[in-house]
PyMOL commands that place a pseudoatom at each C-alpha (Angstrom):
pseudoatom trace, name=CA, resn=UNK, resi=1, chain=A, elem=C, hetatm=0, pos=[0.000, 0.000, 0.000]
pseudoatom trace, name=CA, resn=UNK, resi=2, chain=A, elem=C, hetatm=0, pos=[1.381, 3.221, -0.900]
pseudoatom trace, name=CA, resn=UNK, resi=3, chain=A, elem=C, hetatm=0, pos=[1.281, 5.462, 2.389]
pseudoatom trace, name=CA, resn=UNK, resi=4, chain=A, elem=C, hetatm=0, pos=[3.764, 8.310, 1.145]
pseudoatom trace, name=CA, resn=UNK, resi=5, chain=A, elem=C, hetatm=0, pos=[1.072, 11.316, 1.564]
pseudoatom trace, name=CA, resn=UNK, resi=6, chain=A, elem=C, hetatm=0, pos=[3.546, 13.828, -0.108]
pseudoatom trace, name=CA, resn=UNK, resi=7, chain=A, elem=C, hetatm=0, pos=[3.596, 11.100, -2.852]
pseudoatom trace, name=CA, resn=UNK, resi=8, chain=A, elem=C, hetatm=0, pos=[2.350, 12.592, -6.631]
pseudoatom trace, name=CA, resn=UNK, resi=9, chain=A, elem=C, hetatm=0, pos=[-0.662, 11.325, -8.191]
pseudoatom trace, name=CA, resn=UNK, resi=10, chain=A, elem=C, hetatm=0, pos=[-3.442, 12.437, -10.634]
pseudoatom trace, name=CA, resn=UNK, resi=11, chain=A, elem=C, hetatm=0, pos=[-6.646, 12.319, -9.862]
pseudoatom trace, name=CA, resn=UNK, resi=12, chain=A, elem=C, hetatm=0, pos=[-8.794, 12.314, -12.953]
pseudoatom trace, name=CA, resn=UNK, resi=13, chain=A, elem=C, hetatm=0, pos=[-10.260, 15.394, -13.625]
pseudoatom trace, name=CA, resn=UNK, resi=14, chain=A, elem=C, hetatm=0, pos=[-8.878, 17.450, -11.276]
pseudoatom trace, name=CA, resn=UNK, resi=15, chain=A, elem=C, hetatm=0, pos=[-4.762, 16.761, -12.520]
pseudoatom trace, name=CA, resn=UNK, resi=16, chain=A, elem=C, hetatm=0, pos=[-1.790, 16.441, -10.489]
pseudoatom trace, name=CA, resn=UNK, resi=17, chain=A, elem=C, hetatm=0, pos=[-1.109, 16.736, -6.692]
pseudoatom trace, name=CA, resn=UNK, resi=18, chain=A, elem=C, hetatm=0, pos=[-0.230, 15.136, -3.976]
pseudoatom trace, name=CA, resn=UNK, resi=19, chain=A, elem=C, hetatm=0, pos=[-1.916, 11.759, -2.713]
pseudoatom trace, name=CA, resn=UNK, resi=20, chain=A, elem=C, hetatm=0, pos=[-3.659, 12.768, 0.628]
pseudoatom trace, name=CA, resn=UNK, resi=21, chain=A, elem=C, hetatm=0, pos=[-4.835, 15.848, -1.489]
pseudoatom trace, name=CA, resn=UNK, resi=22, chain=A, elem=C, hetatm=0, pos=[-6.256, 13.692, -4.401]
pseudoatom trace, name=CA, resn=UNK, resi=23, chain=A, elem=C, hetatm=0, pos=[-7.491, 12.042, -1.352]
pseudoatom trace, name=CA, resn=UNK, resi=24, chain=A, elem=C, hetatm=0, pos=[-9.227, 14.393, 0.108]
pseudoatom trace, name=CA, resn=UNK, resi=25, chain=A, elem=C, hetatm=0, pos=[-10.774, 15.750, -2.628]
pseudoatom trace, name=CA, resn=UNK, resi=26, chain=A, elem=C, hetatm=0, pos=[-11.551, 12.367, -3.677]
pseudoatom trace, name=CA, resn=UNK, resi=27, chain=A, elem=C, hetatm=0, pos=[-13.684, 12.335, -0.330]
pseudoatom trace, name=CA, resn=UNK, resi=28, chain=A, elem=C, hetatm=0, pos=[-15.807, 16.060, -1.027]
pseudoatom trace, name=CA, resn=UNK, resi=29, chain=A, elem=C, hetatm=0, pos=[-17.347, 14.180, -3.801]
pseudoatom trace, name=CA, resn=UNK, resi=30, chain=A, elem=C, hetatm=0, pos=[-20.491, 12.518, -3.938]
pseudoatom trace, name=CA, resn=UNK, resi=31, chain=A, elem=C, hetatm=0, pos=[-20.858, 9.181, -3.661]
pseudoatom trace, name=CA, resn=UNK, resi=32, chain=A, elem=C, hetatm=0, pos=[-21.756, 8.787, -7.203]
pseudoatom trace, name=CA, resn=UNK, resi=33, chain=A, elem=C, hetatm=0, pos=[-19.012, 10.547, -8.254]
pseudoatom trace, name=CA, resn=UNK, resi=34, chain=A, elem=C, hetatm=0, pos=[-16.676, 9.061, -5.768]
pseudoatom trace, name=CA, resn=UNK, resi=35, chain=A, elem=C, hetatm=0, pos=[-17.351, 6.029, -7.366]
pseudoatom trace, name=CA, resn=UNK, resi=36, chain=A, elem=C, hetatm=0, pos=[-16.206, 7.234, -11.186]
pseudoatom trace, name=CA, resn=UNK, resi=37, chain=A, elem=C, hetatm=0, pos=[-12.624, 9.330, -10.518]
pseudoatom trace, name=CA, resn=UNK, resi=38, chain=A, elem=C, hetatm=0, pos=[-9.788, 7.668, -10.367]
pseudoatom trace, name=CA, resn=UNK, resi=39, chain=A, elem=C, hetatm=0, pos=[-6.176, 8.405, -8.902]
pseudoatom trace, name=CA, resn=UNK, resi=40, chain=A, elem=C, hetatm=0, pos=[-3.441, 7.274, -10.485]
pseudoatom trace, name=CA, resn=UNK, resi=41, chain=A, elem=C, hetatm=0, pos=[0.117, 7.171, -9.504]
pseudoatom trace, name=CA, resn=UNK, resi=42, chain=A, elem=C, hetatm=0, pos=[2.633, 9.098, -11.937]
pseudoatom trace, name=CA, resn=UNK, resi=43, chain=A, elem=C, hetatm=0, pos=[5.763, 7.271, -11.430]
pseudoatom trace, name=CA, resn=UNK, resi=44, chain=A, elem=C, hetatm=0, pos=[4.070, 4.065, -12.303]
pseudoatom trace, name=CA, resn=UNK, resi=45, chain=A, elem=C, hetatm=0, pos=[0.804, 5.418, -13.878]
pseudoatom trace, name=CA, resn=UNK, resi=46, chain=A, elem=C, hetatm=0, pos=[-1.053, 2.654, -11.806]
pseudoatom trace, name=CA, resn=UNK, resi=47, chain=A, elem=C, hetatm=0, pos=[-4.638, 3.226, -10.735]
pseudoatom trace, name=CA, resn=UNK, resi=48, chain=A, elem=C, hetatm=0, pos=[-5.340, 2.999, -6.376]
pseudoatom trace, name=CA, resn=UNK, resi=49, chain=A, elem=C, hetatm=0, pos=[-7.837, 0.607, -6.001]
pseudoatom trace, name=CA, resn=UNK, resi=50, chain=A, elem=C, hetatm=0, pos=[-10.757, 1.898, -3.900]
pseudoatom trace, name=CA, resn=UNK, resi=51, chain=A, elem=C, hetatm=0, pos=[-10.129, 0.071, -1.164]
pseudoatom trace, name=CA, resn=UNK, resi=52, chain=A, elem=C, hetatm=0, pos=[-6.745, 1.501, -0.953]
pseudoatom trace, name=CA, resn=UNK, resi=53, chain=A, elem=C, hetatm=0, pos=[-8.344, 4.827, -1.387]
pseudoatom trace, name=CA, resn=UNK, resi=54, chain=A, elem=C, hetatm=0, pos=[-10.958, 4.125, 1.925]
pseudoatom trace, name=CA, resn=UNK, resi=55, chain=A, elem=C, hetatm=0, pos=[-8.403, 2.532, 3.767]
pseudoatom trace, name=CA, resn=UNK, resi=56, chain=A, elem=C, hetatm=0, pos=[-5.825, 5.416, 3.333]
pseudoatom trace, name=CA, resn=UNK, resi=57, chain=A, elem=C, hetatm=0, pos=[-9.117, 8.087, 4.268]
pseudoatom trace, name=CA, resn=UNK, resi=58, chain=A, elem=C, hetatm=0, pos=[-9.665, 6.185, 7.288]
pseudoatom trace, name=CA, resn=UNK, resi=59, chain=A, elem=C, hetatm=0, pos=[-5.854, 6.087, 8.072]
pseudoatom trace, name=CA, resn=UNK, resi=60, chain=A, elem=C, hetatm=0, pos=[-5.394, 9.806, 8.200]
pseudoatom trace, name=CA, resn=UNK, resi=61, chain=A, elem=C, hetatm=0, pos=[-8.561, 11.195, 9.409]
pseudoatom trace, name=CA, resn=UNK, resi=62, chain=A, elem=C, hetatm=0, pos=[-10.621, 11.915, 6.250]
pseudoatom trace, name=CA, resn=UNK, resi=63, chain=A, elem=C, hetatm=0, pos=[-14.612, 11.320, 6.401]
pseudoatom trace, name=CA, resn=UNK, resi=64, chain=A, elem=C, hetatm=0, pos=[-16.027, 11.200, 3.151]
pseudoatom trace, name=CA, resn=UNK, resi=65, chain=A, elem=C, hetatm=0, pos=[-19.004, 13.900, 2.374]
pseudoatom trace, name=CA, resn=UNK, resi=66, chain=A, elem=C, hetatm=0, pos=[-22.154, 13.038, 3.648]
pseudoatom trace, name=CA, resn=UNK, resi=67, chain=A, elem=C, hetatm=0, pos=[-24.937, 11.545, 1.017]
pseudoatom trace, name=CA, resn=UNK, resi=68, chain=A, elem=C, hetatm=0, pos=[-27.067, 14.468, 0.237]
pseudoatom trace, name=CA, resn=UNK, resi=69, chain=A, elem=C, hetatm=0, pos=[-30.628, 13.996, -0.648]
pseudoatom trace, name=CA, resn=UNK, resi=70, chain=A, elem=C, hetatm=0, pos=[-32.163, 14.979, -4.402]
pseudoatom trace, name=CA, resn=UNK, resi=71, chain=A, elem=C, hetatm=0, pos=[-33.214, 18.190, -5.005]
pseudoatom trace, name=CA, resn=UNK, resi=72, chain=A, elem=C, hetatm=0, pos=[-36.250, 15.649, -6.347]
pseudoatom trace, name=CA, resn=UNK, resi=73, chain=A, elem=C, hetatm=0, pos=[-37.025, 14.028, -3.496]
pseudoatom trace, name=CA, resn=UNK, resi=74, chain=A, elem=C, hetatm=0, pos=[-37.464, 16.990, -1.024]
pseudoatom trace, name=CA, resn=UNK, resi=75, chain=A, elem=C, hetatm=0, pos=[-40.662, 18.778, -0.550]
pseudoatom trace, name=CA, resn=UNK, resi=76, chain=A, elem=C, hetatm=0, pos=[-41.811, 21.667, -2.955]
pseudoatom trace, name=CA, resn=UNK, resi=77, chain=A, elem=C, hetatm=0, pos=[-42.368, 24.901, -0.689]
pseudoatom trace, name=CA, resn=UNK, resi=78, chain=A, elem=C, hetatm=0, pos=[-45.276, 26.460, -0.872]
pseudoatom trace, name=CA, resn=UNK, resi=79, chain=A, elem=C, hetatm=0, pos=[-45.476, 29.392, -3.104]
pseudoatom trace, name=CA, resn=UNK, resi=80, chain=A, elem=C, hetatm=0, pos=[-46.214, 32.331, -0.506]
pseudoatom trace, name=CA, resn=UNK, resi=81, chain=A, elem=C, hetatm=0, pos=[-43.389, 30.954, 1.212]
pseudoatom trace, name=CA, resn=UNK, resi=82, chain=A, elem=C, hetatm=0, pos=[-41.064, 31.521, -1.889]
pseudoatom trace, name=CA, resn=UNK, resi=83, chain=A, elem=C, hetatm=0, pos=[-42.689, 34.910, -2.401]
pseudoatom trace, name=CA, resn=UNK, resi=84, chain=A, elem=C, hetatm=0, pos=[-42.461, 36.065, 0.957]
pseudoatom trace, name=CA, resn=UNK, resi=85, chain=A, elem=C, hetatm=0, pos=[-38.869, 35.619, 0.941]
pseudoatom trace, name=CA, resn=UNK, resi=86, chain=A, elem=C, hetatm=0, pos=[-38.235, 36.761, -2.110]
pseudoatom trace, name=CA, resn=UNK, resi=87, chain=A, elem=C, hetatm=0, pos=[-39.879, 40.486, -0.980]
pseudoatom trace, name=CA, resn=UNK, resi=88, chain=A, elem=C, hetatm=0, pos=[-38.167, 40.129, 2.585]
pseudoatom trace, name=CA, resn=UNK, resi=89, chain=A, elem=C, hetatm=0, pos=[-35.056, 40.245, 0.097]
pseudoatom trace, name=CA, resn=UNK, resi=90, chain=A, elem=C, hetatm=0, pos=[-35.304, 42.087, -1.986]
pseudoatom trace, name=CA, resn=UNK, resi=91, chain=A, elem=C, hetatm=0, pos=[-34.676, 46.169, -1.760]
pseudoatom trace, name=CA, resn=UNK, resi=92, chain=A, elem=C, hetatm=0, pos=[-37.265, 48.780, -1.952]
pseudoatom trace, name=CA, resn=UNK, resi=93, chain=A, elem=C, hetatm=0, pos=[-36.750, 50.027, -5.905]
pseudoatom trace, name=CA, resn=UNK, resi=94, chain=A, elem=C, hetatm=0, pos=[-36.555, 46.796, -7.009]
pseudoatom trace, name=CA, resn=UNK, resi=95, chain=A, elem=C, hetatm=0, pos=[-39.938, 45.792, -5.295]
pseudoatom trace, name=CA, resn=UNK, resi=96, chain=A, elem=C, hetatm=0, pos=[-41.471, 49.165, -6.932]
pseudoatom trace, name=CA, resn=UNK, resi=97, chain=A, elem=C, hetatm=0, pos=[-40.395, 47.838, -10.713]
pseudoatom trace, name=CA, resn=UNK, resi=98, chain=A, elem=C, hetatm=0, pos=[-41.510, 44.599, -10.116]
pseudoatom trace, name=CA, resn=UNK, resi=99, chain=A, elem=C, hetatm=0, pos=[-45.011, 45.995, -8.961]
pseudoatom trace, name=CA, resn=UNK, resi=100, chain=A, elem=C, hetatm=0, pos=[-45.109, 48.327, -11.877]
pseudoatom trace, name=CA, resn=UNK, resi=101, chain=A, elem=C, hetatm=0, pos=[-44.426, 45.624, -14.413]
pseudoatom trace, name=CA, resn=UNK, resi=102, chain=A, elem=C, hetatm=0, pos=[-47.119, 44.109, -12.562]
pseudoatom trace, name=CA, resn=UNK, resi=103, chain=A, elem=C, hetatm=0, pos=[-49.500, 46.720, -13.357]
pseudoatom trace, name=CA, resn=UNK, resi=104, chain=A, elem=C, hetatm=0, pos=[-48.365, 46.886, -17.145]
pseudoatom trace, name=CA, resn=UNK, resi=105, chain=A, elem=C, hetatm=0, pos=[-48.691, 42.954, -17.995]
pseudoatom trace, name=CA, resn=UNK, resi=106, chain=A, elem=C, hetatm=0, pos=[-51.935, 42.579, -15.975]
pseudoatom trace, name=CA, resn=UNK, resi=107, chain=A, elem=C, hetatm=0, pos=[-53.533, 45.822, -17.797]
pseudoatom trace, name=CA, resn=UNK, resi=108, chain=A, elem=C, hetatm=0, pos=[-52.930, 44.399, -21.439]
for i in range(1, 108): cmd.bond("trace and resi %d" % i, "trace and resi %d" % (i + 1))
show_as sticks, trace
zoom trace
């Protein structure tokens, strides 16, 4: 197992750096994602296995990201919600254009 952090590797997609980098990089990703990149060493130009990759996480302290929900699967808000925040937000001129456009589209 190759345990040389300062050790340099690409990580697909992202290029060269050093191996606990790639690693922790490797780690912000989604799992998804996670599962797709690659790091390879340059001296060698042989891919980590992901095992290696886990093992070497675990070894120096490095929790992978959390597995975020879908956008899809949460709850829609309701739309006075939205609105409501959107005019708690927004500045005063703005809020007088938007009425007056208001006026103008709902008059024609």
């Amino acid at each position: 197992m190759t345990s040389d952090p300062e050790e340099q590797v690409r990580l697909q997609g992202f290029g060269e750096m050093t191996l606990r980098t790639a690693v922790a990089t490797m780690m912000q990703l989604a799992p998804g994602e996670r599962a797709d990149a690659a790091i390879f060493r340059v001296r060698d130009d042989v891919r980590l296995a992901q095992s290696e990759i886990a093992e070497l996480a675990s070894h120096w302290g490095i929790e992978p990201a959390p597995n975020v929900r879908s956008p899809g699967l949460v709850p829609d808000q309701h739309w006075p919600d939205v609105v409501r925040g959107m005019v708690r937000e927004a500045p005063l001129p703005s809020l007088m254009v938007a009425f007056l456009v208001g006026m103008l589209v709902a008059r024609r």
